[in-house]
C-alpha positions in Angstrom: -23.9 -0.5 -3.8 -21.8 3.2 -4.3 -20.9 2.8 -0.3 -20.0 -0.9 -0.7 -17.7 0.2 -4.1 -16.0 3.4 -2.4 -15.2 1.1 0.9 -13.8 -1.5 -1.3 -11.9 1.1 -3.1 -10.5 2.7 0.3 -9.4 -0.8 1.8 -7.5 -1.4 -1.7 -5.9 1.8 -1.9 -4.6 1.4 1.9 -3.1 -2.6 1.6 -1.8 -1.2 -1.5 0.0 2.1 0.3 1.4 0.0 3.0 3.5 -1.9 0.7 6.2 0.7 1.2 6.5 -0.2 5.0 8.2 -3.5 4.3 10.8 -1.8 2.2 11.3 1.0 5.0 11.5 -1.9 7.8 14.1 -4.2 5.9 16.7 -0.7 4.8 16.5 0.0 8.6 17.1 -3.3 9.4 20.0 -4.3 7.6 21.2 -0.3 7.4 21.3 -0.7 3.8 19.7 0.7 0.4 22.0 -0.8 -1.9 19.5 -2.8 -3.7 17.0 0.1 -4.1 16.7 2.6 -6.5 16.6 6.1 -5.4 15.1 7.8 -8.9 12.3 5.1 -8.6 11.5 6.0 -4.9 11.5 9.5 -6.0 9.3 9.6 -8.8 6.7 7.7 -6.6 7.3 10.2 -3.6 6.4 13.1 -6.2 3.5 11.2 -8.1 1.8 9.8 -4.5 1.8 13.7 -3.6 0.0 15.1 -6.3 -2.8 12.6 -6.1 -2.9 13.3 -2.2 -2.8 17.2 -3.5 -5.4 15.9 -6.0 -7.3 14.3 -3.5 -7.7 17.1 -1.6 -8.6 19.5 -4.5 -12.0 16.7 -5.4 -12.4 16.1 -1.9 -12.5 12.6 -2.5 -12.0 10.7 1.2 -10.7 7.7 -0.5 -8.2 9.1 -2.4 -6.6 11.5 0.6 -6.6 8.2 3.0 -4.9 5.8 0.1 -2.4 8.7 -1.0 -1.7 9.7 2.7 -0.9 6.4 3.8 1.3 6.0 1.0 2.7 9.1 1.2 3.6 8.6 4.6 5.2 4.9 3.6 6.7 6.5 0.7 8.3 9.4 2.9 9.5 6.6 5.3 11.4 4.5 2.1 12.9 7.7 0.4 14.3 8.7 4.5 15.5 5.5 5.0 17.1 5.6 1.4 18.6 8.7 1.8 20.5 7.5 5.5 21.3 4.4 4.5 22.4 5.0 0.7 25.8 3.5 -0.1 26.0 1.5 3.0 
């Protein structure tokens, strides 16, 4: 039941990191951030990394994949943010 609850928990914590890749795919597309808010973006950038620091530290596998799939969608959103801000 533990293996069933910590899969369950991994799956969840991914489809819930990849929401960021939408956001990253439609700035790039239209070459635009103007509807997005940089200080939000930021604040999640810092919190996903120190639960994928945290992560790390329990050595808790479910954690480090969720947090490092956000973080990499998170790093994508704030990069796009930052070349597209304004335009």
């Amino acid at each position: 039941m533990n293996n069933i609850i910590t899969l369950l928990a991994t799956i969840a914590g991914i489809l819930m990191a990849l929401a960021y890749y939408p956001q990253a795919i439609k700035i790039i597309k239209r070459k635009s951030s103007k509807d997005v808010s940089t200080m939000t973006l930021l604040i999640i950038l810092f919190g996903t990394i120190i639960w994928f620091i945290y992560g790390i530290s329990i050595g808790s596998l479910p954690v480090i994949i969720s947090y490092g799939v956000g973080l990499t969608g998170s790093f994508f959103v704030v990069t796009a943010d930052f070349i597209y801000r304004g335009k």
